[in-house]
TIVO-2410 file (N, C-alpha, C; in nm, 3 decimals):
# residues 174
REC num residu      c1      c2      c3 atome chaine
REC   1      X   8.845  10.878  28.642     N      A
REC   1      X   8.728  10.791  28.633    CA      A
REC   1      X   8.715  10.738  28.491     C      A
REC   2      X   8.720  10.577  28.507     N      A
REC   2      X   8.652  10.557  28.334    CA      A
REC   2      X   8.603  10.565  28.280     C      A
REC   3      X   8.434  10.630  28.331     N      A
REC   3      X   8.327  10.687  28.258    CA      A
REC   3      X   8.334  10.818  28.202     C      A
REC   4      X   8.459  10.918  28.261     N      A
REC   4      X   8.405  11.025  28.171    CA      A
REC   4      X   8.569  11.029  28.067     C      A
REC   5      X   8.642  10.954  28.108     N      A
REC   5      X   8.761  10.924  28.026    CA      A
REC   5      X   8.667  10.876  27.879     C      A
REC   6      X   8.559  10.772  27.914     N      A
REC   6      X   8.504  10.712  27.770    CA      A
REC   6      X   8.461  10.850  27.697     C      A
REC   7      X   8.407  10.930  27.779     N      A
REC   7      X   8.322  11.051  27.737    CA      A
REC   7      X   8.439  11.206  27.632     C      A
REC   8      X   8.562  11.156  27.686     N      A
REC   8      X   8.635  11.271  27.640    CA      A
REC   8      X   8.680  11.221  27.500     C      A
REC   9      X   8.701  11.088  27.441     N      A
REC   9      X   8.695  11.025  27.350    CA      A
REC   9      X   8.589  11.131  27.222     C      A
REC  10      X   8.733  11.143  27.081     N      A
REC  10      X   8.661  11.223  26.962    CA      A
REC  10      X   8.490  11.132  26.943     C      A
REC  11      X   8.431  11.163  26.996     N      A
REC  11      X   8.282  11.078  26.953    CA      A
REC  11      X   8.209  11.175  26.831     C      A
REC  12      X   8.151  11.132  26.735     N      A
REC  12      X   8.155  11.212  26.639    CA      A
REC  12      X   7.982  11.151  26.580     C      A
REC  13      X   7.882  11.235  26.653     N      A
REC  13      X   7.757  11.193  26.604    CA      A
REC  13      X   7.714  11.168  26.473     C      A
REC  14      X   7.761  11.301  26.381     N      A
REC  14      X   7.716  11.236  26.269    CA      A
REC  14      X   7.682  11.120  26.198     C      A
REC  15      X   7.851  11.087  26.224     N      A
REC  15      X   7.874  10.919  26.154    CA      A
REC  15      X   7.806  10.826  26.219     C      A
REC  16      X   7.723  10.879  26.359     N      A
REC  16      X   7.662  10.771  26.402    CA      A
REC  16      X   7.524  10.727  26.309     C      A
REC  17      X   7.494  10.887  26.331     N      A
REC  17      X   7.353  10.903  26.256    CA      A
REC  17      X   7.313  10.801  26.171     C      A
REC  18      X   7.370  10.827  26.063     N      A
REC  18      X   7.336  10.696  25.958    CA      A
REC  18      X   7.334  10.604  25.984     C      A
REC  19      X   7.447  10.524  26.065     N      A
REC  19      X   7.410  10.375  26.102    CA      A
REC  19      X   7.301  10.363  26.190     C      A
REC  20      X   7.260  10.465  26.280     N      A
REC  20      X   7.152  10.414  26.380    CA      A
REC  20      X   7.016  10.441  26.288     C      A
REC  21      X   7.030  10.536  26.210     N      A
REC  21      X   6.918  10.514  26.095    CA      A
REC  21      X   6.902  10.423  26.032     C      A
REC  22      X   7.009  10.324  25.979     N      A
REC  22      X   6.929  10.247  25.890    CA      A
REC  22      X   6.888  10.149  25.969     C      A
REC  23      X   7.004  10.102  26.109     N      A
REC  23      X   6.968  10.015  26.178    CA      A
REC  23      X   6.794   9.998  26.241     C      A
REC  24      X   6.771  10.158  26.274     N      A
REC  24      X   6.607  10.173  26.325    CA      A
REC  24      X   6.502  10.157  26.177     C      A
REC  25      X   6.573  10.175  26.069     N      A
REC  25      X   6.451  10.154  25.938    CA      A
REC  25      X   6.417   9.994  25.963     C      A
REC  26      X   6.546   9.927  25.977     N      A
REC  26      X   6.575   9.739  25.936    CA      A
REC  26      X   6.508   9.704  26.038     C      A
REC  27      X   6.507   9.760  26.152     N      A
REC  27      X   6.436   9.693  26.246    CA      A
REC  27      X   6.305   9.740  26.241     C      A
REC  28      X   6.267   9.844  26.200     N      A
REC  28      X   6.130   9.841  26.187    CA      A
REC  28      X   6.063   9.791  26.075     C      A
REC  29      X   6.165   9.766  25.990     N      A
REC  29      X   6.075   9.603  25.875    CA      A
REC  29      X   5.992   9.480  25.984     C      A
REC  30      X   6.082   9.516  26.082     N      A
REC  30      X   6.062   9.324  26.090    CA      A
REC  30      X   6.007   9.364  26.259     C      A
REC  31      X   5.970   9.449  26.275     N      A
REC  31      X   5.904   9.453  26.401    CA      A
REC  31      X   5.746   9.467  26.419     C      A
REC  32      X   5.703   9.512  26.569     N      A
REC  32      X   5.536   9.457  26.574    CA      A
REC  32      X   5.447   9.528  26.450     C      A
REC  33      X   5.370   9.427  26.482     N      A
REC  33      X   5.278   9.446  26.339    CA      A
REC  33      X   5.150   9.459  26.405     C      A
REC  34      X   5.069   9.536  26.409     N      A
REC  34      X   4.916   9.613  26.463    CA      A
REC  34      X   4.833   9.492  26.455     C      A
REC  35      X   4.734   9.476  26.527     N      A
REC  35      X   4.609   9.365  26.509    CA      A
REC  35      X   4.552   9.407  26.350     C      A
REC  36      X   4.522   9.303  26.348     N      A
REC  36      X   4.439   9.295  26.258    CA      A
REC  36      X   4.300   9.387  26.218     C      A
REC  37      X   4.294   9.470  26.173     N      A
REC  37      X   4.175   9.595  26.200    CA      A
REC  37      X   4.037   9.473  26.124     C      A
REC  38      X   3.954   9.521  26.228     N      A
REC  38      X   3.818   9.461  26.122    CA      A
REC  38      X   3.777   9.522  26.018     C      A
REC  39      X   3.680   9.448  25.888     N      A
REC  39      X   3.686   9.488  25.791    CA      A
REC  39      X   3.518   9.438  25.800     C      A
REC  40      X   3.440   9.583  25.767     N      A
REC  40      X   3.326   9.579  25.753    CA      A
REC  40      X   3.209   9.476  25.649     C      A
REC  41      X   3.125   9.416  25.700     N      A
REC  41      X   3.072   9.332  25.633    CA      A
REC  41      X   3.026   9.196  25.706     C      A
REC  42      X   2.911   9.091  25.643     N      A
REC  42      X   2.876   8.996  25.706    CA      A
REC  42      X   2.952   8.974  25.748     C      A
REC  43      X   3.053   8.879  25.755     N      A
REC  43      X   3.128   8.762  25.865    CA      A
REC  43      X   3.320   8.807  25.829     C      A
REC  44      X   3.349   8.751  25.909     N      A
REC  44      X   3.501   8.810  25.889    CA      A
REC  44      X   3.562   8.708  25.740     C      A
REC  45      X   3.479   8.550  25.784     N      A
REC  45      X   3.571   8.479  25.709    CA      A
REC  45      X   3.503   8.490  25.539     C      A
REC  46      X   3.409   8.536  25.491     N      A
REC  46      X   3.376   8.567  25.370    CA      A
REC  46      X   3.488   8.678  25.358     C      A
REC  47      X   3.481   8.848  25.448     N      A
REC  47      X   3.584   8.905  25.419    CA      A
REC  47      X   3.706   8.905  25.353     C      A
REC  48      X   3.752   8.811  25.431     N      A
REC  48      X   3.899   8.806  25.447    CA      A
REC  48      X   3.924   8.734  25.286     C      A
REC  49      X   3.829   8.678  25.202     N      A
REC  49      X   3.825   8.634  25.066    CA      A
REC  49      X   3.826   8.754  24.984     C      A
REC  50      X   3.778   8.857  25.002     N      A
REC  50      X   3.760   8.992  24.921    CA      A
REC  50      X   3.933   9.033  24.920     C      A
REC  51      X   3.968   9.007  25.022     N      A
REC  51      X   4.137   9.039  25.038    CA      A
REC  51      X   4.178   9.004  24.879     C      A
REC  52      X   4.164   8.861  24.815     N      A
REC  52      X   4.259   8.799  24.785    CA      A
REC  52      X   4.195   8.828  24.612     C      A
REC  53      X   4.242   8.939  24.537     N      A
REC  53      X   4.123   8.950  24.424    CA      A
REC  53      X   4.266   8.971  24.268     C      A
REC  54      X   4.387   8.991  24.318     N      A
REC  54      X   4.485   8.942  24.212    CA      A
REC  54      X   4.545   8.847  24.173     C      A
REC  55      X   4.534   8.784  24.054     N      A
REC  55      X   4.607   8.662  23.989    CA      A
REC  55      X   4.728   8.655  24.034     C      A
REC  56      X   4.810   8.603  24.008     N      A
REC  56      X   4.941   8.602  23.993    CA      A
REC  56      X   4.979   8.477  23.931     C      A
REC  57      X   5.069   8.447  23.893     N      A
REC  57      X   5.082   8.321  23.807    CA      A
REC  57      X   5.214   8.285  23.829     C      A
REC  58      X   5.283   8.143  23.913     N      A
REC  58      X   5.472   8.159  23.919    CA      A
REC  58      X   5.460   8.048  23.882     C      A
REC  59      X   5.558   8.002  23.806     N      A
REC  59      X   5.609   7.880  23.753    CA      A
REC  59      X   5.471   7.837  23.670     C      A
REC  60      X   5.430   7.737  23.675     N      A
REC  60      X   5.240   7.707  23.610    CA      A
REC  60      X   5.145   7.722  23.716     C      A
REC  61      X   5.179   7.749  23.808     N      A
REC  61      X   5.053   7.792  23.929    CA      A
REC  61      X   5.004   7.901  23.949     C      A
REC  62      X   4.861   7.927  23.952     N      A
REC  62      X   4.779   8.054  23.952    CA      A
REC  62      X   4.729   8.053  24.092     C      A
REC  63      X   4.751   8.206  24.138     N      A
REC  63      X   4.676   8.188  24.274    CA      A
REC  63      X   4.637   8.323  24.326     C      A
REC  64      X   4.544   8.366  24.379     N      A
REC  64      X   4.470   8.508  24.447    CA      A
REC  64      X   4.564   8.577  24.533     C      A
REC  65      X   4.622   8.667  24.544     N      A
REC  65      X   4.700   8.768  24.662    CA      A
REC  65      X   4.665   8.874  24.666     C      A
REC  66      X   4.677   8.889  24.804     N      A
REC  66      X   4.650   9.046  24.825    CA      A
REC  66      X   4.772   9.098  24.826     C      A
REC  67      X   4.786   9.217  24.768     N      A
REC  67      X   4.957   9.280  24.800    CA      A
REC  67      X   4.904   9.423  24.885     C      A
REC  68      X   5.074   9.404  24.958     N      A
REC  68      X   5.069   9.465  25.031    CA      A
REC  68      X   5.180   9.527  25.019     C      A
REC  69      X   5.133   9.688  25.011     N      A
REC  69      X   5.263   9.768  24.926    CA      A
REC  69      X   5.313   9.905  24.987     C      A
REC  70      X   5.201   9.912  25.080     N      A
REC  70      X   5.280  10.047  25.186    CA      A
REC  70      X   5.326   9.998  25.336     C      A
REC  71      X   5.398  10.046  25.393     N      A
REC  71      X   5.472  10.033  25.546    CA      A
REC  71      X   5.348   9.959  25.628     C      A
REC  72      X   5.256  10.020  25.645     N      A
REC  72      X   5.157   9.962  25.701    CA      A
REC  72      X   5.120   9.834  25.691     C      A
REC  73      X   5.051   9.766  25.554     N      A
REC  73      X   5.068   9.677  25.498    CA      A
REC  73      X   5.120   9.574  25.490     C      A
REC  74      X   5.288   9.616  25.462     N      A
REC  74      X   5.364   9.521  25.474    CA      A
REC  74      X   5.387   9.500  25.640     C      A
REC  75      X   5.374   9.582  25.753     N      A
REC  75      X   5.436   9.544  25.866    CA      A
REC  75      X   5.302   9.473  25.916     C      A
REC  76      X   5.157   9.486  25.881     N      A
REC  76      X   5.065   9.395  25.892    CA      A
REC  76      X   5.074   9.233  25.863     C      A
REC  77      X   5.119   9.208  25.747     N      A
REC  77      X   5.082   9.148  25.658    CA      A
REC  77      X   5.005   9.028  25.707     C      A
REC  78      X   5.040   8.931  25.729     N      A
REC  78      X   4.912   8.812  25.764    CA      A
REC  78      X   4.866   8.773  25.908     C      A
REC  79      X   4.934   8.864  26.003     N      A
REC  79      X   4.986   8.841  26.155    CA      A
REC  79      X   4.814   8.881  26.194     C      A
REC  80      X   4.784   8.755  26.269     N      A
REC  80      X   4.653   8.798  26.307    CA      A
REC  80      X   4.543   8.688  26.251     C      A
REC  81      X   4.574   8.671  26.139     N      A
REC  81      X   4.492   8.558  26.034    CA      A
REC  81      X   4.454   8.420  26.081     C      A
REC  82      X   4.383   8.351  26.056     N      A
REC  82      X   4.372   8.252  26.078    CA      A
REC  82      X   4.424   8.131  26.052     C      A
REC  83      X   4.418   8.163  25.880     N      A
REC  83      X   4.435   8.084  25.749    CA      A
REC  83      X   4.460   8.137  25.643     C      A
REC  84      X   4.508   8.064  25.542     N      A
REC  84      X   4.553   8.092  25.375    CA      A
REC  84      X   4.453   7.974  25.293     C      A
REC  85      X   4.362   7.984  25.229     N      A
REC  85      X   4.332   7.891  25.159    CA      A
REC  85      X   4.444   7.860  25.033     C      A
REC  86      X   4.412   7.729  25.035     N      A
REC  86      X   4.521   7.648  24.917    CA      A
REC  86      X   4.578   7.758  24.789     C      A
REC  87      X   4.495   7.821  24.744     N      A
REC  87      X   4.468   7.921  24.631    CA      A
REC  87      X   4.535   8.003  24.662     C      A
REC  88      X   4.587   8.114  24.794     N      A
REC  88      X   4.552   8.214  24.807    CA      A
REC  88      X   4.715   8.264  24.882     C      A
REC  89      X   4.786   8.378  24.864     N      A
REC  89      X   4.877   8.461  24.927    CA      A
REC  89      X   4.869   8.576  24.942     C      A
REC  90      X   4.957   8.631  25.005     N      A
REC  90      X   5.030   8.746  25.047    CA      A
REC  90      X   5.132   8.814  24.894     C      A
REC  91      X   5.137   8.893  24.861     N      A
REC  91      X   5.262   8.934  24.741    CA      A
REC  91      X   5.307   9.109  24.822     C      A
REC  92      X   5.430   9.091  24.873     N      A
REC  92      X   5.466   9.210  24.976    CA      A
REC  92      X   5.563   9.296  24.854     C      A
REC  93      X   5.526   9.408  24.806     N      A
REC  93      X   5.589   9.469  24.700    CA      A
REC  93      X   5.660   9.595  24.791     C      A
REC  94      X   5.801   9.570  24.702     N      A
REC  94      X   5.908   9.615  24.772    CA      A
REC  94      X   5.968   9.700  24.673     C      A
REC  95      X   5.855   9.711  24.551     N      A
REC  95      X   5.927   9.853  24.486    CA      A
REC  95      X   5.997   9.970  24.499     C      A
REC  96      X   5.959   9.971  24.605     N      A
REC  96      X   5.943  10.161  24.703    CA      A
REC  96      X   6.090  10.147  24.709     C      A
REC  97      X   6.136  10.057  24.732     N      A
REC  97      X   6.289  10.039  24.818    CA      A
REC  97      X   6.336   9.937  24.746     C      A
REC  98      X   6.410   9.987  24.645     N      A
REC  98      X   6.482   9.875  24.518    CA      A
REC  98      X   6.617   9.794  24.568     C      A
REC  99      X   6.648   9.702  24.562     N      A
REC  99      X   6.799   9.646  24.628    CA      A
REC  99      X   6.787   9.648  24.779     C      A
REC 100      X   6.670   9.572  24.868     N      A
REC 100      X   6.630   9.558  24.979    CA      A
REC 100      X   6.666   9.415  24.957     C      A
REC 101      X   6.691   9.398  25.135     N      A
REC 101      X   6.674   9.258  25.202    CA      A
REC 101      X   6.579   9.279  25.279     C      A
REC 102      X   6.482   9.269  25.273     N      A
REC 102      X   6.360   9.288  25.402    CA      A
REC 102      X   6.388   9.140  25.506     C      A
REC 103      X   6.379   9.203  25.662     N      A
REC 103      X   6.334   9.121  25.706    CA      A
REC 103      X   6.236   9.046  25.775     C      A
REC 104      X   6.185   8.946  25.750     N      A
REC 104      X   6.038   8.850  25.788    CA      A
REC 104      X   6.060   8.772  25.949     C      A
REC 105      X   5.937   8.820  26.011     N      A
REC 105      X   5.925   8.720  26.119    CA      A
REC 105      X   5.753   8.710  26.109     C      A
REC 106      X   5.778   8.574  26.249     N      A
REC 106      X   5.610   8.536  26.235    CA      A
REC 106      X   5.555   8.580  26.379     C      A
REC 107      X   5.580   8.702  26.414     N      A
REC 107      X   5.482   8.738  26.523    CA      A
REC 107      X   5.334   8.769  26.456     C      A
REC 108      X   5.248   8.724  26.568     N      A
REC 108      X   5.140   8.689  26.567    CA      A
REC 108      X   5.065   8.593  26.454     C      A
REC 109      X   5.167   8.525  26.381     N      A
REC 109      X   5.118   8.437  26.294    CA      A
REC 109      X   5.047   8.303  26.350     C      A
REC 110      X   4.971   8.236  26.308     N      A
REC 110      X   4.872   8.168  26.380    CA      A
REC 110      X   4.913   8.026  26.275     C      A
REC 111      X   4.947   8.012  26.190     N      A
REC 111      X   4.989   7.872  26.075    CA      A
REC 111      X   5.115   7.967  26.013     C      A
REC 112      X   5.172   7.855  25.960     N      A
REC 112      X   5.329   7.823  25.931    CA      A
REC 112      X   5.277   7.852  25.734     C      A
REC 113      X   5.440   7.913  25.745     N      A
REC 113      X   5.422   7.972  25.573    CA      A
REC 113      X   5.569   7.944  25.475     C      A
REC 114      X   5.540   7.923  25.377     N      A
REC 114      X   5.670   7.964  25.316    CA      A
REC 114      X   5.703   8.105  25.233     C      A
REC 115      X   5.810   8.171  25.226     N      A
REC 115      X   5.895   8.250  25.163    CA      A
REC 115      X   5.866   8.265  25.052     C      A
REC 116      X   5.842   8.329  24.963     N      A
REC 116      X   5.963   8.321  24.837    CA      A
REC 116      X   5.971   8.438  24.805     C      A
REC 117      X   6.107   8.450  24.767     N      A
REC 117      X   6.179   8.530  24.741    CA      A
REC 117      X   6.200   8.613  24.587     C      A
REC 118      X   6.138   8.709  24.543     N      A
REC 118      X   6.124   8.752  24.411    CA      A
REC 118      X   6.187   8.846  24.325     C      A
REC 119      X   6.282   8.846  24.279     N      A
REC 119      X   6.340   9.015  24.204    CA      A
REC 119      X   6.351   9.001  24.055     C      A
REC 120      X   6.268   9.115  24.026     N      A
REC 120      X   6.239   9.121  23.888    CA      A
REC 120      X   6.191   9.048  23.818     C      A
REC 121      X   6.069   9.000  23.862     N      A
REC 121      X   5.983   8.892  23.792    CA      A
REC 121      X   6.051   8.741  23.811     C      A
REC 122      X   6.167   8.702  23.894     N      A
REC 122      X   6.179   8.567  23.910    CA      A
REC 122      X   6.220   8.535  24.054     C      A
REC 123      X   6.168   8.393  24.043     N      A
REC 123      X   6.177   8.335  24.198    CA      A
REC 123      X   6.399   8.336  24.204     C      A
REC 124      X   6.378   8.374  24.340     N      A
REC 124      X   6.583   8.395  24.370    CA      A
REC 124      X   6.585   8.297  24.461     C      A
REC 125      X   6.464   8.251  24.548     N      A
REC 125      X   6.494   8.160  24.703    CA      A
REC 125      X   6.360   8.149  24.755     C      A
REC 126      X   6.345   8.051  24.842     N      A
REC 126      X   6.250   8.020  24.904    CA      A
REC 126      X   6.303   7.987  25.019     C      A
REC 127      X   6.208   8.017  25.139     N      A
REC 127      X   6.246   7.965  25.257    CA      A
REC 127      X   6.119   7.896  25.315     C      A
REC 128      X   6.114   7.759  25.305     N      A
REC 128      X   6.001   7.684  25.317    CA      A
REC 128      X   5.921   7.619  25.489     C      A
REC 129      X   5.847   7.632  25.552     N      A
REC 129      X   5.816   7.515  25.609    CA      A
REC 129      X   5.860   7.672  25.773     C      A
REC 130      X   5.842   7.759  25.742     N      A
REC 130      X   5.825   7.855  25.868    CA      A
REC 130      X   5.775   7.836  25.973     C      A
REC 131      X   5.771   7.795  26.056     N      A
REC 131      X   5.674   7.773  26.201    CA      A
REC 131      X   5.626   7.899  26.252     C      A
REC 132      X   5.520   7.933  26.256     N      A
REC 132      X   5.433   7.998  26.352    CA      A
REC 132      X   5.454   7.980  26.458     C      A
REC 133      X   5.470   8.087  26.539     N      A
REC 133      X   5.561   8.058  26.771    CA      A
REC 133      X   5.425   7.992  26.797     C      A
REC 134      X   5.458   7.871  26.876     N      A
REC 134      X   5.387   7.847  26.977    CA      A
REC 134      X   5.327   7.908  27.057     C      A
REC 135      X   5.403   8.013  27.105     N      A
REC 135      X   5.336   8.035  27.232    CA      A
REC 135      X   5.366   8.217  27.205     C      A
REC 136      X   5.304   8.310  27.311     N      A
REC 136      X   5.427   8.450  27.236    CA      A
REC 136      X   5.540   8.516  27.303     C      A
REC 137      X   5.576   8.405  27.422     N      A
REC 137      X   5.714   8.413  27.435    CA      A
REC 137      X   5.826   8.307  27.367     C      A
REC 138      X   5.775   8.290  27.253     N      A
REC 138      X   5.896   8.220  27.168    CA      A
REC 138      X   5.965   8.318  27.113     C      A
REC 139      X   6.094   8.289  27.140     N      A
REC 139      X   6.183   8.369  27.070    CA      A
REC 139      X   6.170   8.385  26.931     C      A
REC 140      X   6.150   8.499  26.789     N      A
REC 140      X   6.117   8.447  26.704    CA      A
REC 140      X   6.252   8.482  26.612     C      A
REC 141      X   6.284   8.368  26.482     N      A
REC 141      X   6.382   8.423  26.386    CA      A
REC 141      X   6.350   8.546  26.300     C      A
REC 142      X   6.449   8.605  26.261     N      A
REC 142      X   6.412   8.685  26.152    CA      A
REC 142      X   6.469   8.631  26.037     C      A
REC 143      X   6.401   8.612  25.930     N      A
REC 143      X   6.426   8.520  25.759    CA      A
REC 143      X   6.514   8.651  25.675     C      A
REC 144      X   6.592   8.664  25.576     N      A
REC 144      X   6.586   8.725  25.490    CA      A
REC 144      X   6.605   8.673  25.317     C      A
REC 145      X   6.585   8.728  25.269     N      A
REC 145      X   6.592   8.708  25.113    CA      A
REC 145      X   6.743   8.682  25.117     C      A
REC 146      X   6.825   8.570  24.989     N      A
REC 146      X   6.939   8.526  24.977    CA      A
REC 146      X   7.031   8.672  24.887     C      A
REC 147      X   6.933   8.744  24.842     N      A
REC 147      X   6.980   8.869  24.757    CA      A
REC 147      X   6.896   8.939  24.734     C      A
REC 148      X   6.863   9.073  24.739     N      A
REC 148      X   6.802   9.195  24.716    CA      A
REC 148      X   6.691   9.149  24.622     C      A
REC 149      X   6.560   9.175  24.674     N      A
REC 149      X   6.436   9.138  24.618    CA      A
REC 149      X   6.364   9.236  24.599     C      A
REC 150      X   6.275   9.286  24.530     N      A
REC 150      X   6.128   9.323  24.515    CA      A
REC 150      X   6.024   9.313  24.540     C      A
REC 151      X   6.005   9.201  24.561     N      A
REC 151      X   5.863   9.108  24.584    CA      A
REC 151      X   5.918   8.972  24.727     C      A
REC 152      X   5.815   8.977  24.786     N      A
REC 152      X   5.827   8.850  24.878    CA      A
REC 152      X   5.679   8.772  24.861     C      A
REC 153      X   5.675   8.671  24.832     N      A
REC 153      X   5.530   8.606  24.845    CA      A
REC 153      X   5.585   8.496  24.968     C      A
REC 154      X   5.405   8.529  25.056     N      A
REC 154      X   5.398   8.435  25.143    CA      A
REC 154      X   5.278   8.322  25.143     C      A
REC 155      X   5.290   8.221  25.141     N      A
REC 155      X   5.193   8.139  25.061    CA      A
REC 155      X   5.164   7.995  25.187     C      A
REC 156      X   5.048   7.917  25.155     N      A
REC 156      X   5.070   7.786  25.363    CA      A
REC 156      X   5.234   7.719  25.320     C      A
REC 157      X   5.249   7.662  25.421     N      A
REC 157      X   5.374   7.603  25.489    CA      A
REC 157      X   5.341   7.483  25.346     C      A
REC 158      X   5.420   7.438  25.260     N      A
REC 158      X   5.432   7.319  25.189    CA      A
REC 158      X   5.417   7.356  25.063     C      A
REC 159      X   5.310   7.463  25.014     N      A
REC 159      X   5.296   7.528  24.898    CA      A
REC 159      X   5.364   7.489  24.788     C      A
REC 160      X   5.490   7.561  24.843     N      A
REC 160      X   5.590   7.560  24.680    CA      A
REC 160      X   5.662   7.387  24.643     C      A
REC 161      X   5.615   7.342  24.760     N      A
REC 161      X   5.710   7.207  24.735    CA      A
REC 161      X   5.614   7.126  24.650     C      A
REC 162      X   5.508   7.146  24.670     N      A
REC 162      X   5.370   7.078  24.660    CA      A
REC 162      X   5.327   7.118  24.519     C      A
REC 163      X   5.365   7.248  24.484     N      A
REC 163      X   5.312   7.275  24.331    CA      A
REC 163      X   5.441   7.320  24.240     C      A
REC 164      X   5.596   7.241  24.318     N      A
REC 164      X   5.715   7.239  24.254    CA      A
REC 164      X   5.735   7.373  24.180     C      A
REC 165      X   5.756   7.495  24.273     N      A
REC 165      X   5.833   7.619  24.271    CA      A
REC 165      X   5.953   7.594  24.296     C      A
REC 166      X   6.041   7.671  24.213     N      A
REC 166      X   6.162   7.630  24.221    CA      A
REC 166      X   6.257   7.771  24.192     C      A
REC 167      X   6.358   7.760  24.183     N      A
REC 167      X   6.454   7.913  24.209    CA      A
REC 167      X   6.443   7.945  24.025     C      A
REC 168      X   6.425   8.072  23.930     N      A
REC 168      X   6.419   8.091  23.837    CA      A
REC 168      X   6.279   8.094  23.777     C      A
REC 169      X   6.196   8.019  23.850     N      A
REC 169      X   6.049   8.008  23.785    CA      A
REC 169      X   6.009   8.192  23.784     C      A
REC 170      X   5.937   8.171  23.648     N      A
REC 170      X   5.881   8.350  23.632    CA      A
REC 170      X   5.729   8.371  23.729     C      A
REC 171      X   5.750   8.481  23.789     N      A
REC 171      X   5.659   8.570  23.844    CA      A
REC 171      X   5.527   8.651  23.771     C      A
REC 172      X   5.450   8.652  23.736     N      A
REC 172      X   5.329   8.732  23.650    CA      A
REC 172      X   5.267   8.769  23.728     C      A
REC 173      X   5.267   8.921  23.726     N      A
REC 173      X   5.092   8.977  23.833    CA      A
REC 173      X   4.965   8.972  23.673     C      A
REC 174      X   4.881   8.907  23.680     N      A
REC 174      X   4.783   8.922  23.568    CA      A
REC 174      X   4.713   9.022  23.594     C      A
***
C-alpha cells in the first residue's frame, strides 16, 4: 500500500519542528485580529483621539501615533476603525524581534492605508495606496517590508505621496 510505504519513510520530527514553528509564528503576524475592544468614555470618536498622543516626526512631517508594541497590539492594530485623521498613525514597533519581515494584511480594515517601512530610524520602503476588502470574502494580500524592519508606520492611503516621504527620510519618536 502507498500510504503506509509513505509512513515507513526516515521522517524525522525534529527538523520538522522548527520549520512548522516559525511557519505558525509568521502566520500568526498576519492573521485575525480581535474586534476592536471599547474604550471607556463619552463617545467612541473623541476616544479614539486619546489613542494618538506621540509625535513622531519623518522627513519634515509631524504627526500623532499610537504605537503598538506587544502581540496583541500589533495583531489589533487599526482593523475595526473607522478612520485616520490627516495628522494621525499607527507606529507598529518591532523591537522585540530585531531583523523581522512582518507580515501586513487589511482584514477588517474599513479605509485604505499606506506602509512604511522603518529600520533604525529610516524610511527602507513604502507600500502605498492599500485597499481595504470590499467585502469579507475578498481574498486578502499579505504586504511585507523590502528588508528587515523595526518599525512599520501605517498612515490614510496617499499620505506619504502627499507630504513627499521618500526611502531614507529620518524617523524621530519626540
Amino acid at each position: 500500500m502507498r500510504y503506509a510505504g509513505v509512513m515507513k519513510r526516515n521522517f524525522n520530527l525534529k527538523k520538522l519542528t522548527l520549520p512548522a514553528a516559525v511557519a505558525l509564528i509568521s502566520l500568526g503576524m498576519a492573521c485575525n485580529r480581535a474586534p476592536v475592544p471599547p474604550v471607556p468614555g463619552p463617545t467612541a470618536a473623541n476616544n479614539t483621539q486619546n489613542f494618538y498622543t506621540v509625535v513622531l516626526q519623518i522627513g519634515t512631517q509631524q504627526l500623532l501615533v499610537q504605537i503598538a508594541k506587544t502581540n496583541a497590539e500589533r495583531e489589533q492594530g487599526l482593523s475595526g476603525r473607522n478612520a485616520l485623521s490627516d495628522n494621525q498613525g499607527m507606529l507598529f514597533d518591532f523591537s522585540d524581534t530585531p531583523g523581522g519581515t512582518p507580515g501586513f494584511w487589511m482584514k477588517d480594515m474599513k479605509f485604505d492605508l499606506d506602509f512604511i517601512w522603518i529600520n533604525q530610524g529610516k524610511v527602507i520602503g513604502i507600500t502605498p495606496n492599500v485597499s481595504a476588502p470590499k467585502s469579507p470574502n475578498d481574498i486578502l494580500k499579505t504586504y511585507y517590508p523590502p528588508s528587515p524592519v523595526d518599525e512599520v508606520l501605517e498612515v490614510n492611503s496617499g499620505w506619504a505621496k502627499l507630504h513627499n516621504i521618500k526611502v531614507g527620510d529620518v524617523v524621530i519618536l519626540k
